[in-house]
Every structure is written in structure tokens, then in C-alpha cells.
Steps between C-alpha positions, in 0.01 A plus 500: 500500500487116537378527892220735337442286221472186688289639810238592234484202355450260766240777659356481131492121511353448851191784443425296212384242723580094465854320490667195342233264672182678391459252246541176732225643703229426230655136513221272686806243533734803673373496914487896640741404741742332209469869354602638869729333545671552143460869602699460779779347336523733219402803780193632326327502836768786654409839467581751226822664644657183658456309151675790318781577729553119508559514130712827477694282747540222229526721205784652619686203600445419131191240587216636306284234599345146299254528243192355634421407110749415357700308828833678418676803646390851385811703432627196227180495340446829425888597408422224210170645398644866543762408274269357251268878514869657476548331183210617343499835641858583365386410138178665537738849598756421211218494288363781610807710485624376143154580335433830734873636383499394193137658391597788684845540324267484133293729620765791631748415195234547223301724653228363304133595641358111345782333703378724787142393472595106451678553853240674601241228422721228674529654835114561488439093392782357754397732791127398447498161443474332815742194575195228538402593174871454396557223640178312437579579083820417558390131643209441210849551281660243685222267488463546122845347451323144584738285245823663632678303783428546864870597592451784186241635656664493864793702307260696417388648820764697534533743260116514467450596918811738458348672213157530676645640795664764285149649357497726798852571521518613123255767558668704804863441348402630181332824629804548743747414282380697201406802659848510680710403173303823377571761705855368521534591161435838634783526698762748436809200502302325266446731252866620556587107400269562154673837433867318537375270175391212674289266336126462635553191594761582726360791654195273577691178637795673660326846611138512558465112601701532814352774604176361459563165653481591899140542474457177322682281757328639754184401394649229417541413844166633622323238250679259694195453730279524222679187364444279767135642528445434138659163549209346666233514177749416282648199670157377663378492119768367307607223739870687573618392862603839603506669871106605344358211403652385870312776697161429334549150680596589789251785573227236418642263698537753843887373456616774755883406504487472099328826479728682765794356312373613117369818656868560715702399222366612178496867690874452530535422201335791360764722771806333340355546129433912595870499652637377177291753301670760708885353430400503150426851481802581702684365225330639234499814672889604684292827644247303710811310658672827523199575707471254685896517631485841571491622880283680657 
């Protein structure tokens, strides 16, 4: 996956046409051959397939290259700005999950066709509302705080990117989760657990919500991707220094090591995040593990 992921990209890059030193070209104090010979040194003037295989060669040595904008090497900066997107993107999912379960728990325990329409109305406003819009209302709100303190307002970032990021996420947890939660109140062990005596609540939280939960976590880890896609509005307009905000640079910048290295390891990234989705439902789940160990 990452040899497929990285060979597209740098193709990608190097049919957009330009490099690093496209800008120094439109210099009238930058010679032509200055500009050669720069090429030379960074290896700009080799062909396609030698420049890539030269830095598969480095990557996997653990050399990602040197970020021709920001002098420093790739794979530090973007672990620190992938940490700073992982941040956000954990809150945005905990928000996510805590408002999708918990709406979806209302709705199934009261059975109430109001509650069912208020759900219904959310999922249509967070799935439609697209994240520039989001995050451009949440940044007027930001500005609008003019008297409080600068660090405030840096604290502020947080939550308010997390919760922007969520809007989308909200919307396909909800649906999944409470469609799931209510056919699994269908189930024959379920209502076996109601006919016992058991309270409602505990046929909903001990019962139907495990059964349910699979197909939340793994969307859960599918909407990984869409995190660090979703990332790059958000971050870009609110001034977060995320893996995002990062790639917006260093695409406009032709910063091929710093885009090899975001594109490389964010899809890793994404790979260990689906991998721990899977362990999760393993857990949650003895029969898929079952599975899993049984031969052939």
C-alpha cells in the first residue's frame, strides 16, 4: 500500500509540472545556470524513475529527505504536525461517538417519533453543511471574542477544530449507530434479556449496544481518511498546525520530499488507525476472534 501510495504521488507531483525552484526562476537576480545547477544538487534534473527509486532508497533507510521549505528533515516535521491533526481528530471522533450514541440511545429507549425527527434533522444539517462553511463560522466566532486574551483564544482552537471536524462524523455515526441499536433490539437474546425482568436500561447498555457497536468502529476506522482529508480546510482556516495545514504548503511550494513524507506517512497512519478499529471489535466481539483463530 505505501509503494502504491507513494509511486502515485510523486507521478502526481511531477505531471503537475514545476519543482522547488520554479519560483527562483522568475528572480531577475537568480542566473539560469544558478537554477541548474541548484537542480543538480537537489537532482531535479534526473529522470522520473531514477529520482524515485533514489528516494524509496532513502525512505527506507529511514531518510525521508530535507524540506526544501522549511530546511529541516521531513519524517520529524511531519510526526509533529501529524500528532497535532491526531489530536484534533481523536476529539472530533469522541465527539462524534458521545453525541451519535447518546441521541441514538434517546431515540431507541423512548421510542418517541419527535426524538426521532430531532435526530433526524441533525444528521440532515451535519451531513450537509460543508466544513468551509464550518469552519469559516467557527473563525468569525473566534474573532468576535476581540477583548479576550490571545492565549484564550489559542485554547480555544482546540475544541472548536475538533468539534468542526465532527459535523460530518455525527451524521454517518448516528444513522449507523441508530439503525443498528434498532434492529438489535430485535434480536431474540435481547428480548429474552427484557422477558427475564431486566430494566430497559440494561437491556439497551448491556444487550443491544454491543451488538450494535462492530459496525460503529468500523466506520469508525474508515472515517479515518476522511479525518485527515477534512483536516486540511479546517486547519488551513483556523490557523491549527496540523499534518493539513502542512500539505497545503508544501503542495504550493512543489516541496516533493515534504509531500512524499505527509503523503507516505499520514497513509500509514490511517493503516495503523484501521488495524486498531479491527482489535477493538475483536474485543468487543469474542466470535470475530473465534474466527479469525480458527483453521482452515
Amino acid at each position: 500500500m505505501l509503494i502504491a501510495v507513494s509511486a502515485i504521488a510523486f507521478t502526481l507531483l511531477s505531471a503537475a509540472g514545476g519543482d522547488a525552484l520554479t519560483t527562483l526562476r522568475d528572480n531577475p537576480q537568480v542566473s539560469p545556470e544558478t537554477v541548474e545547477r541548484l537542480k543538480a544538487i537537489y537532482g531535479l534534473d534526473r529522470p522520473l524513475p531514477v529520482r524515485y527509486f533514489t528516494w524509496v532508497g532513502r525512505a527506507v533507510s529511514g531518510d525521508m529527505g530535507e524540506s526544501f521549505t522549511y530546511r529541516t528533515p521531513v519524517g520529524g516535521l511531519v510526526l509533529n504536525r501529524l500528532a497535532n491533526t491526531a489530536t484534533i481528530g481523536l476529539f472530533a471522533l469522541l465527539i462524534a461517538v458521545a453525541v451519535s450514541t447518546t441521541l441514538a440511545y434517546l431515540v431507541v429507549r423512548s421510542r418517541n417519533s419527535l426524538l426521532d425527527t430531532v435526530a433526524e434533522f441533525i444528521v440532515l444539517v451535519t451531513a450537509s453543511t460543508p466544513r468551509i462553511v464550518l469552519s469559516l463560522v467557527a473563525l468569525l466566532l473566534l474573532v468576535s471574542f476581540g477583548g479576550m486574551a490571545v492565549s484564550t483564544r489559542s485554547a480555544l482552537i482546540l475544541p472548536v477544530a475538533s468539534a468542526v471536524l465532527s459535523f460530518p462524523l455525527i451524521a454517518v455515526f448516528l444513522t449507523q449507530m441508530k439503525g443498528e441499536l434498532s434492529g438489535a433490539m430485535k434480536l431474540n437474546f435481547v428480548q429474552l434479556a427484557r422477558a427475564k425482568g431486566l430494566s430497559e436500561r440494561l437491556v439497551i447498555m448491556k444487550h443491544a449496544c454491543r451488538e450494535a457497536l462492530n459496525p460503529l468502529i468500523s466506520i469508525a476506522g474508515i472515517s479515518l481518511g476522511g479525518i485527515a482529508g477534512g483536516s486540511v480546510v479546517v486547519e488551513t482556516v483556523l490557523g491549527w498546525p496540523g499534518i493539513g495545514a502542512l500539505a497545503v504548503t508544501a503542495v504550493r511550494g512543489r516541496d516533493v520530499s515534504l509531500v512524499m513524507g505527509i503523503a507516505v506517512i499520514a497513509s500509514g497512519a490511517v493503516w495503523l488507525g484501521n488495524t486498531i478499529a479491527e482489535v477493538f471489535q475483536m474485543v468487543n466481539d469474542r466470535r470475530i476472534l473465534a474466527a479469525e483463530l480458527r483453521p482452515d
